[in-house]
BADOZA-21530 format. One line per 8 residues: number of its first residue (from 1); their letters; for each residue z, x, y of C-alpha. Coordinates in Angstrom, 3 decimals. Layout:
NUM) a) Z/X/Y; ...;
//
This chain:
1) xxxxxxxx) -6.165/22.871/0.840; -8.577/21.031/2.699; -10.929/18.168/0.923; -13.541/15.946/2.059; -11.211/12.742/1.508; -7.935/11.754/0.490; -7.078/8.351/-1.088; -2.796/7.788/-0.275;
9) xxxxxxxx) -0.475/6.093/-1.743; -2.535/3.697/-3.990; -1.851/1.565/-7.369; -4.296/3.504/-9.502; -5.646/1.691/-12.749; -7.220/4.557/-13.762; -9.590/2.789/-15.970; -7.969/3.726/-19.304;
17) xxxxxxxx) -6.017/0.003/-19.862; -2.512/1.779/-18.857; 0.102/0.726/-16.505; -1.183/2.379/-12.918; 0.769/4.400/-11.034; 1.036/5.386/-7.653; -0.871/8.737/-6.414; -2.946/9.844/-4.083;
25) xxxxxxxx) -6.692/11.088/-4.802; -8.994/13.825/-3.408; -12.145/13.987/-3.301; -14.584/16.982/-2.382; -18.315/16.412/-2.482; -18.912/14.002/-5.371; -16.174/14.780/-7.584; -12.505/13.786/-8.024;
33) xxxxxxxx) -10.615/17.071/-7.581; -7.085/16.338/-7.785; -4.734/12.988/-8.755; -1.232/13.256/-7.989; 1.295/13.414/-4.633; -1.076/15.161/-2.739; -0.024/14.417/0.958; 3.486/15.255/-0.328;
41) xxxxxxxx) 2.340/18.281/-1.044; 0.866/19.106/2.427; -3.111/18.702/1.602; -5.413/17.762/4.474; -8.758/15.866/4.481; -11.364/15.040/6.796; -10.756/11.825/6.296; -7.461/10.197/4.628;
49) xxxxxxxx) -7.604/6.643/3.349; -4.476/4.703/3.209; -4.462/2.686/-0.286; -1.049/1.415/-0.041; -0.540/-2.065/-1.656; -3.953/-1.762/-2.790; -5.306/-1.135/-6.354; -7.600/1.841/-6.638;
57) xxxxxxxx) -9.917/1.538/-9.715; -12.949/3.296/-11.159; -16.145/1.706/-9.567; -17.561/-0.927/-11.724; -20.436/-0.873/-14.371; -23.021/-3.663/-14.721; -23.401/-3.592/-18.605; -26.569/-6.078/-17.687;
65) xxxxxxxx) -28.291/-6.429/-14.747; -32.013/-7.178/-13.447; -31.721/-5.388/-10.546; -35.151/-3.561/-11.637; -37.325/-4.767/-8.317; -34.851/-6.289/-6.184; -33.447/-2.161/-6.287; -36.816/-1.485/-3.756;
73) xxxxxxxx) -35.970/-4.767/-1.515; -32.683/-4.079/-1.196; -31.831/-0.619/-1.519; -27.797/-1.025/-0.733; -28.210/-3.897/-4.293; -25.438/-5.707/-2.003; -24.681/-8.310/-3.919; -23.619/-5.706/-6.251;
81) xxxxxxxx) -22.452/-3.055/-4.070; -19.588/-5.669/-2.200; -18.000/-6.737/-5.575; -17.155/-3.210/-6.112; -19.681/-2.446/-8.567; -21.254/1.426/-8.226; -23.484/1.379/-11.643; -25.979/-0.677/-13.099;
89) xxxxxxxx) -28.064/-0.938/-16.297; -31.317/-2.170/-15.663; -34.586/-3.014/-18.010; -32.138/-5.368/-20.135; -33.531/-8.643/-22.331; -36.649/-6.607/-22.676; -38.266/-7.232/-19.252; -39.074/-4.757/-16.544;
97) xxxxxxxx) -41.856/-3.484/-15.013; -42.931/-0.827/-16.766; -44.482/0.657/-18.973; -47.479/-1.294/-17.960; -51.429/-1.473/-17.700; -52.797/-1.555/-14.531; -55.157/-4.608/-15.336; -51.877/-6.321/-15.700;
105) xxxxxxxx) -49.629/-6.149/-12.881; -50.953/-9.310/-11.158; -49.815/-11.280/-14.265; -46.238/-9.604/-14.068; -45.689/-11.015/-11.142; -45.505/-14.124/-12.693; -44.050/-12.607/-15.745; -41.211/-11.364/-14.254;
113) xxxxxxxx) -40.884/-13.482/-11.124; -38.303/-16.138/-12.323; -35.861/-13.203/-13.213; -36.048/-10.718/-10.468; -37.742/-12.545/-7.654; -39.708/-9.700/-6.514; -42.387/-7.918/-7.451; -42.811/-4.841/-4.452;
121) xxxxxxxx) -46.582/-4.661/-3.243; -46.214/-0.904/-2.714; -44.776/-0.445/-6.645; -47.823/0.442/-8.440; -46.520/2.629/-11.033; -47.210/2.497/-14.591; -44.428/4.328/-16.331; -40.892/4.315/-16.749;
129) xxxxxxxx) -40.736/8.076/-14.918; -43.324/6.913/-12.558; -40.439/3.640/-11.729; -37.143/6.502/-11.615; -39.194/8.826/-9.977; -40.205/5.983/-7.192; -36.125/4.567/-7.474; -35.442/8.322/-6.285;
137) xxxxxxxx) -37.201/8.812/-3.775; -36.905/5.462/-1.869; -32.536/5.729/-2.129; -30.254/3.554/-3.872; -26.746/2.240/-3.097; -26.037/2.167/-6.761; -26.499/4.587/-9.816; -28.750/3.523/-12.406;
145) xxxxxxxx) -28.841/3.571/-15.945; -32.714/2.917/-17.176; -33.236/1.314/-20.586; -36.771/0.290/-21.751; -37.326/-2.616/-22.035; -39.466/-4.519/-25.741; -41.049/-6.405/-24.049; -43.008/-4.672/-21.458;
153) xxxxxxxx) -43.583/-1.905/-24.603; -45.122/-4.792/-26.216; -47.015/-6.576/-23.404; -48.576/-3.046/-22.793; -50.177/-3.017/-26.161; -52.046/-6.280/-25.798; -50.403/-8.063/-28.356; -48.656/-10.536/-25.922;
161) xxxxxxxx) -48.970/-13.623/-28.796; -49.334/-12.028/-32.223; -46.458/-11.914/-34.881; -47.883/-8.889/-36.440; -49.342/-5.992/-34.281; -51.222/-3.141/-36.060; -49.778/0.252/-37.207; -51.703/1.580/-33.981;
169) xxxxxxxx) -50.129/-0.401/-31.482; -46.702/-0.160/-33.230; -47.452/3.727/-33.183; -48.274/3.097/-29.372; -45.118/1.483/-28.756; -43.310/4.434/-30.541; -44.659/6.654/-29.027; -44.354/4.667/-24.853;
177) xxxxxxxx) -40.497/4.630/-26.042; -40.158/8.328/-27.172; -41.845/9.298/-23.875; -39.274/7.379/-21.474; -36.345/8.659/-23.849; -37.209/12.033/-22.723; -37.087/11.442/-19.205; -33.805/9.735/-20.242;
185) xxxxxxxx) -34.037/6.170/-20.876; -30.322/5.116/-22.512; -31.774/3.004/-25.226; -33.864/0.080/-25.892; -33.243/-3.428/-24.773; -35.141/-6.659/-26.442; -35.102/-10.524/-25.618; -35.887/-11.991/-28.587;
193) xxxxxxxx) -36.255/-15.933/-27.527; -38.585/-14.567/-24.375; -42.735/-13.949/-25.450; -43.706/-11.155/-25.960; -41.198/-10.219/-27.630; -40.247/-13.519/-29.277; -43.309/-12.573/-31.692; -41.837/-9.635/-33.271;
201) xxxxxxxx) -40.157/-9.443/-36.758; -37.033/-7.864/-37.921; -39.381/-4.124/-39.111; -40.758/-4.241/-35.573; -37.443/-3.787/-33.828; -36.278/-1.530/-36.999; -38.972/0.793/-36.286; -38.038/1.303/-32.638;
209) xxxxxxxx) -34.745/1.479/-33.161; -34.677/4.382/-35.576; -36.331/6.304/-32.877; -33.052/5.476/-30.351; -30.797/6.039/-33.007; -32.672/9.620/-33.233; -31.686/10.401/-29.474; -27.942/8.479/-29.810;
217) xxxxxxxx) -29.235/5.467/-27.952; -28.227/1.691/-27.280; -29.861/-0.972/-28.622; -29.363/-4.018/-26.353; -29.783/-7.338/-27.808; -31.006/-11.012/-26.469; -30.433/-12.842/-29.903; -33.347/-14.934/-31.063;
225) xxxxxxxx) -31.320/-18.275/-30.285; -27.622/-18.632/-28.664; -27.310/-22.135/-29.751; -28.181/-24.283/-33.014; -29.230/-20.386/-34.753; -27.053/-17.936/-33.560; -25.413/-17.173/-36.390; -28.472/-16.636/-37.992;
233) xxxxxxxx) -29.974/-15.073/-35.045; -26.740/-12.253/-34.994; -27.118/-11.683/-38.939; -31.047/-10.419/-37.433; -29.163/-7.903/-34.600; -26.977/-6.902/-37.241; -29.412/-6.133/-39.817; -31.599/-4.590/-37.087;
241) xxxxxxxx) -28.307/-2.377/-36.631; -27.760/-1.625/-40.391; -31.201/-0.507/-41.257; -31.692/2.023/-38.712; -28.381/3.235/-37.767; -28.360/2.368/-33.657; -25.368/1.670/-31.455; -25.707/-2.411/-30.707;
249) xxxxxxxx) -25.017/-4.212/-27.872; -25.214/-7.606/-28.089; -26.350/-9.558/-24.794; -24.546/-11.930/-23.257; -22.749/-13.004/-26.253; -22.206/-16.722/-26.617; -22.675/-19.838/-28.178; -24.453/-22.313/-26.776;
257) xxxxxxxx) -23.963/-26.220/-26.350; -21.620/-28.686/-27.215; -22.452/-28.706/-30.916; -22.134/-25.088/-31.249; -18.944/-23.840/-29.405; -16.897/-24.286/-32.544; -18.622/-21.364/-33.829; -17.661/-18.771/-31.434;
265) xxxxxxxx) -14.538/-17.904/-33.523; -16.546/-16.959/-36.488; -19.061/-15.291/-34.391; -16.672/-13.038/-33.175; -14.940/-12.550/-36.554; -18.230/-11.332/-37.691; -18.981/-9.185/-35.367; -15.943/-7.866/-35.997;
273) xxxxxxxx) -16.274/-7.047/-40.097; -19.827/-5.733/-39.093; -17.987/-3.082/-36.472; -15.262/-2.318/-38.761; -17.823/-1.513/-41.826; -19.282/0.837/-39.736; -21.990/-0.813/-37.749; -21.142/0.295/-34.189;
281) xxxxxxxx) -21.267/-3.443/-32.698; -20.283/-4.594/-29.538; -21.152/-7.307/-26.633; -21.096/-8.176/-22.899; -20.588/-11.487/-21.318; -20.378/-12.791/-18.219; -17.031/-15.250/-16.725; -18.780/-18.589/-16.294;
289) xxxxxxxx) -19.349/-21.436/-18.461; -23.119/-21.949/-17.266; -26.028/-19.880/-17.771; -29.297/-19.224/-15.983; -32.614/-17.992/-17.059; -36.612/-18.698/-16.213; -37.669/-22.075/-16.039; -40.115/-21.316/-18.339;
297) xxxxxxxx) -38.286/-20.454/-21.322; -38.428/-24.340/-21.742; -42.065/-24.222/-22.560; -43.227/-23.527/-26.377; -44.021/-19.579/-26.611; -45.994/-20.222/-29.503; -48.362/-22.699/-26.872; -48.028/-20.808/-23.397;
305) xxxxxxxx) -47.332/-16.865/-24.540; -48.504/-15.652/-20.712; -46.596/-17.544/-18.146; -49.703/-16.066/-15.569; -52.376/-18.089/-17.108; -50.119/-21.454/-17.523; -52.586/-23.020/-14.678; -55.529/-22.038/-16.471;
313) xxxxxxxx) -53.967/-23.541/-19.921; -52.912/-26.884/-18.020; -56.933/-27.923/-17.115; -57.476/-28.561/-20.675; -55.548/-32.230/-20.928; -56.002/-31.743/-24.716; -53.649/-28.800/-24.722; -51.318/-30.324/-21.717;
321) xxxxxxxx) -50.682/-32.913/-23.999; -49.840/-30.653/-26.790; -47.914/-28.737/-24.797; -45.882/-31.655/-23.603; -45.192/-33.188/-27.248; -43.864/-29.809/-28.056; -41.032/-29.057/-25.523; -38.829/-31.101/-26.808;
329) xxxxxxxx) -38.932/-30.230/-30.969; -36.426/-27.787/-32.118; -37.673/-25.287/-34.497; -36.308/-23.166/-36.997; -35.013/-19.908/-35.417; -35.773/-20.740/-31.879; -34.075/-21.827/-28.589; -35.392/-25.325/-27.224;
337) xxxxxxxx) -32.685/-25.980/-24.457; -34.048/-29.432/-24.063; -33.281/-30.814/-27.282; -29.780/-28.628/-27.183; -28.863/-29.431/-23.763; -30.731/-32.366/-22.527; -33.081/-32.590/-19.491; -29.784/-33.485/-17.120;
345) xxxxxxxx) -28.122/-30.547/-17.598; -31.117/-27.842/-16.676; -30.733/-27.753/-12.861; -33.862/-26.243/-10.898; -32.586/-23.040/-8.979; -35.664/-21.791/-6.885; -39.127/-20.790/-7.560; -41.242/-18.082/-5.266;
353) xxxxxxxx) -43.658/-20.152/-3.410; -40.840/-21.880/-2.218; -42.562/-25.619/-2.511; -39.946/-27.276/-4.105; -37.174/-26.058/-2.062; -36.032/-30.026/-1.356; -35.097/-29.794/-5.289; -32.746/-26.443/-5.486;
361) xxxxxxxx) -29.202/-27.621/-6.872; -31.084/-30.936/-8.748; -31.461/-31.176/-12.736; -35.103/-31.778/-14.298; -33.940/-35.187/-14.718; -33.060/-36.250/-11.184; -36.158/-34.654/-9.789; -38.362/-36.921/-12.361;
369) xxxxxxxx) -36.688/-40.039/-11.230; -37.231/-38.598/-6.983; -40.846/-38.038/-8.082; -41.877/-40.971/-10.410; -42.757/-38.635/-13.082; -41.124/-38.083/-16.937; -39.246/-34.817/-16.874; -41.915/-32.826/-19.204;
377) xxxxxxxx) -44.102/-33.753/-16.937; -41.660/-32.684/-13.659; -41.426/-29.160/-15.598; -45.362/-28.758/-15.565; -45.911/-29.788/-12.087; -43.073/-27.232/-10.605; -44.092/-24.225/-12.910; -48.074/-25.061/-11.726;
385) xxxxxxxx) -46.939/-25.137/-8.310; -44.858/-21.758/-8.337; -47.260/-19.655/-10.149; -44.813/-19.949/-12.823; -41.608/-17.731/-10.887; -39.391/-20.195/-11.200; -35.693/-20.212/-12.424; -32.995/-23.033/-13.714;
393) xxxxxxxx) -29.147/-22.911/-13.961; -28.507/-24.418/-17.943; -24.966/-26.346/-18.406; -24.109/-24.892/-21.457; -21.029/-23.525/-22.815; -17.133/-24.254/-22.742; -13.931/-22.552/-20.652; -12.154/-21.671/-24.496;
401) xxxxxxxx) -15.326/-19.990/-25.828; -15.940/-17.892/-22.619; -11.998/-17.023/-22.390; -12.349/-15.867/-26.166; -15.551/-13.574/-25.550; -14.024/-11.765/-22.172; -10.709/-11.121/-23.562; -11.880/-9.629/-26.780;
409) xxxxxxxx) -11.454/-5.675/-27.824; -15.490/-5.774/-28.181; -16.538/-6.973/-24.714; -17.457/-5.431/-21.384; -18.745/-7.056/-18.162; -22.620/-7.945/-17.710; -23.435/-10.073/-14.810; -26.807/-10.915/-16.160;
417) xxxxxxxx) -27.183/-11.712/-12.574; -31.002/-13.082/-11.708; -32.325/-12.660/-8.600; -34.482/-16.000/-7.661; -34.228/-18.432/-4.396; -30.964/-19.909/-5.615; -29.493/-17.307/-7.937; -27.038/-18.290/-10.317;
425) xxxxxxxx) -23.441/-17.212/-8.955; -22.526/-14.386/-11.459; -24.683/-12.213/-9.348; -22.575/-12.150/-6.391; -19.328/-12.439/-7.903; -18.567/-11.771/-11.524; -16.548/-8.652/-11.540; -14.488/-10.333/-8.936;
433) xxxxxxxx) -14.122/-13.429/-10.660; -12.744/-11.236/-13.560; -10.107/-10.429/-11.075; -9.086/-13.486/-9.554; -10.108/-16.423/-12.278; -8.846/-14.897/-15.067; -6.433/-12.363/-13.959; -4.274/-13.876/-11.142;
441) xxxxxxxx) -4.985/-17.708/-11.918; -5.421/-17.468/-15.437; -4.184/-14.880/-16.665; -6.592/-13.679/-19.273; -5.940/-10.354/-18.746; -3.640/-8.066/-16.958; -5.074/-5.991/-14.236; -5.381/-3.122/-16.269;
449) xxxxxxxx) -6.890/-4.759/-18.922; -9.560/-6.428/-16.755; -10.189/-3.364/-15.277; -11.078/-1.379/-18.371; -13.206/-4.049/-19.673; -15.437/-3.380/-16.082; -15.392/0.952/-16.213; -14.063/2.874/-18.985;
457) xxxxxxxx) -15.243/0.679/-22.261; -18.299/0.044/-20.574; -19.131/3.862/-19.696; -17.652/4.989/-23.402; -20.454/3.053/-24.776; -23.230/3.883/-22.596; -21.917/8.001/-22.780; -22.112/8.247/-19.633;
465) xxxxxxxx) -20.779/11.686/-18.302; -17.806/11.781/-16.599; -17.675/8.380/-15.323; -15.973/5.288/-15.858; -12.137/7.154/-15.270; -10.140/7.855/-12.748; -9.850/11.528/-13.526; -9.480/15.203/-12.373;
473) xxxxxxxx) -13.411/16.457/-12.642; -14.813/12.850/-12.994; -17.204/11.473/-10.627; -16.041/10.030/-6.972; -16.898/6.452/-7.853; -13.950/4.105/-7.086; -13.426/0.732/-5.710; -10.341/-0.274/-3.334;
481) xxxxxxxx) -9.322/-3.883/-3.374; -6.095/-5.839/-2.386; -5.271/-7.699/-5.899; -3.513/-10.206/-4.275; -6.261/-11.595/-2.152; -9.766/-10.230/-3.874; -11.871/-13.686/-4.232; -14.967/-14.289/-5.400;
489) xxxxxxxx) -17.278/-15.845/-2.674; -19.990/-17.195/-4.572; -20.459/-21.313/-5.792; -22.796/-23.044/-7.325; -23.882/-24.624/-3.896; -23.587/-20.839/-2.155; -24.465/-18.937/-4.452; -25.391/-15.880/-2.274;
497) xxxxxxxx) -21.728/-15.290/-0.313; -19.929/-11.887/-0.710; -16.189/-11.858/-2.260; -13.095/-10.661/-0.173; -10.737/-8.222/-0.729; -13.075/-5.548/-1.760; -11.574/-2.929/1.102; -13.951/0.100/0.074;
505) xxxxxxxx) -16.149/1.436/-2.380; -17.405/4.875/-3.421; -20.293/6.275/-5.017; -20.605/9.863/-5.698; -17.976/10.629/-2.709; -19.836/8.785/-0.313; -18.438/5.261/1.192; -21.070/2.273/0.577;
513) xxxxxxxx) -18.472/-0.121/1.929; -15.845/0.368/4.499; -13.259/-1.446/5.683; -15.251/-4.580/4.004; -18.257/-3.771/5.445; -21.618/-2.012/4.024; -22.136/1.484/4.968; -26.032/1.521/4.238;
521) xxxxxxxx) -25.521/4.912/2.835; -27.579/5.381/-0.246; -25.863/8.154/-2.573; -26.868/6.299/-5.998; -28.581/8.248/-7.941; -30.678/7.535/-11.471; -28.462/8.580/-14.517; -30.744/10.391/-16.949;
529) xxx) -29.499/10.651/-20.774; -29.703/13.763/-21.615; -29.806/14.003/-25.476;
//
């Protein structure tokens, strides 16, 4: 028999945690059609692949990425695409780009700006199946797995600053989620320390959430607070969970700063009772003991609820002032990574206007000494002068609490990778560094351990169809890597260099990398739900 390709001689991990073994793999069209000793057994291909002394694997799922806009910049998502991964969820921490109002896709810019760094001038759609429809025509390197995203439901109702909304613009929101279900949205994601969303209560999210349960959804989670309240912050997911019967994912689980890493065993624990009670719980996390997020989640969202009109807000010196006295107090339930952190360890990583370049890599604190200013201050003057699209890296968490949240039963990989001037790292390299960090230096994991937490478990909870597995009848997407050599390429200081010893990777039959290098095919496709 003749197929389109042939895979020899490889170490396949076929995604299930089991010992790999060695087989060959055909492929015809987009579909795995045999695993076994092919060659042996006299089949021919168009083109034959030798895999020998290299691991063949199921491509790898992005649990959580904001690859929403940078997907119509760069079609190939490379910094994706050369790690190996072949699937990513998008519209995760509540932010995307649609649904929207069309009197308010100036102000997204800014909105979204400091996590995805691009905002397409020919993108003027409105709804989620206006943004797949878009994604499918232009081409993608990747497939894509839509979820909607709170916030922007929220934001499209008007009710950007308002801890109650009326029953018509929760009926609104019900009815904007329903809609992009049906043209098969996976779920719902939130981010609960980010306005608008910040402003909703524990019935909001209920309410929502009983309508994903209805279609066997996920409900992705950015917890209220990672830090001083996360435990009360996971009781709220949880409950959320409880009342209305959804499948929960929480976001890149972790707890955050020195005074709260001694809680990450209990958090676990407790996620574990909840899961074993029967709340279907689980988490992703990413393999680095810093974090990274919009420079102005430092500001007070009960002061500055529209990052677009921060400008506007700053003319008043009245309110500037208030503004300032208030970035520093903790309060009860939310995040303030100043008081957590300090001002030295939030390190500016890149705005879009590109003015304060000279500053990339510095923290808040060692640009208010260059500029003569105090750091609240500093914060003001670089969000003013960046339209507010500007992102920091936050020094935040601990090698034992990040080993204990990758290696558990309940994890998969998220990159949470942003997309900014300096992006943080994990977005060039974090299913890689799962590989080499903590499988070959430390060694977390075995390889077919690491490689389940990147495919199967993440597909299994996701249902996605036929993916995830290296398997007769399952989709061609497979990564080819030497395990003795694959390296992340990406540092704090580079940030945006590939990995090595990615050899080739497959989506839907089709090669986006060869031989190490990028194909520029585009055979992604947009993964619909279809209950």
């Amino acid at each position: 028999m003749i197929f389109d390709v042939i895979l020899t001689a490889g170490s396949v991990y076929d995604g299930s945690g089991d010992a790999p073994c060695t087989a060959d793999i055909a492929i015809n069209g987009d579909t795995i059609q045999a695993v076994g000793s092919l060659v042996y057994e006299g089949a021919q291909a168009e083109r034959i692949i030798d895999c020998k002394g290299k691991a063949v694997a199921p491509g790898f799922i992005d649990m959580h990425s904001h690859a929403d806009l940078s997907l119509f910049c760069d079609r190939q998502s490379l910094p994706k695409t050369m790690q190996g991964v072949t699937t990513e969820v998008i519209g995760n921490c509540g932010l995307a780009p649609v649904p929207a109002r069309a009197d308010d896709l100036e102000a997204l810019r800014c909105y979204l700006g400091g996590v995805m760094g691009y905002f397409p001038d020919s993108f003027r759609g409105l709804t989620v199946h206006d943004y797949l429809n878009e994604l499918e025509n232009q081409g993608t390197g990747v497939n894509v797995v839509p979820l909607v995203a709170h916030g922007a439901l929220r934001r499209k109702t008007g009710f950007n600053d308002c801890l109650t909304i009326t029953d018509e613009a929760q009926k609104a929101m019900e009815r904007d989620l329903e809609e992009a279900m049906d043209m098969g949205a996976f779920g719902l994601s939130t981010g609960l320390a980010y306005p608008p969303a910040y402003f909703a209560d524990t019935e909001e999210l209920v309410k929502l959430t009983r309508i994903v349960r209805n279609r066997d959804g996920l409900f992705a989670i950015h917890l209220r607070s990672e830090g001083t309240f996360v435990e009360e912050a996971l009781d709220e997911a949880l409950s959320i969970a409880e009342k209305s019967g959804v499948r929960l994912e929480i976001s890149h689980f972790k707890a955050y700063g020195e005074k709260n890493w001694h809680k990450t065993e209990s958090l676990l624990s407790h996620l574990e009772k909840a899961e074993k009670s029967g709340i279907p719980a689980a988490f992703d996390a990413y393999p680095y003991i810093f974090g990274s997020t919009t420079l102005s989640a430092l500001l007070p969202p009960s002061l500055i609820t529209d990052i677009s009109s921060l400008g506007d807000a700053l003319k008043d010196n009245t309110f500037k002032k208030r503004i300032i006295e208030e970035i520093c107090v903790e309060h009860p339930g939310k995040e303030n990574y100043v008081a957590l952190l300090g001002w030295n360890k939030l390190i500016f990583a890149g705005g879009a206007s590109g003015k304060n370049d000279e500053y990339n890599g510095l923290s808040l604190e060692e640009i208010a000494i260059r500029t003569d200013m105090t750091p609240e201050e500093t914060l003001l003057s670089i969000l003013c002068a960046e339209g507010g699209s500007a992102s920091m890296l936050t020094m935040g968490m601990c090698e034992e609490s990040v080993q204990a949240m990758l290696s558990h039963r309940l994890h998969c990989m998220g990159s949470d990778g942003l997309y900014g001037t300096r992006p943080h790292p994990r977005t060039y390299g974090s299913f890689v560094r799962l590989l080499d960090r903590y499988t070959r230096e430390i060694p977390l994991f075995n390889l077919s351990e690491a490689i389940s937490h990147m495919t199967s478990r993440t597909a299994e909870r996701l249902r996605l169809d036929r993916r995830g597995r290296i398997k007769e009848g399952f989709s061609a997407d497979i990564v080819i890597f030497d395990c003795e050599t694959v390296h992340e390429g990406a540092t704090l200081d580079d940030p945006r260099r590939y990995p090595t010893g990615i050899d080739y990777v497959m989506v839907n039959g089709v090669l986006t990398v060869d031989s190490g290098k990028p194909t520029k095919a585009l055979p992604g496709r947009v993964l619909r739900n279809a209950k």
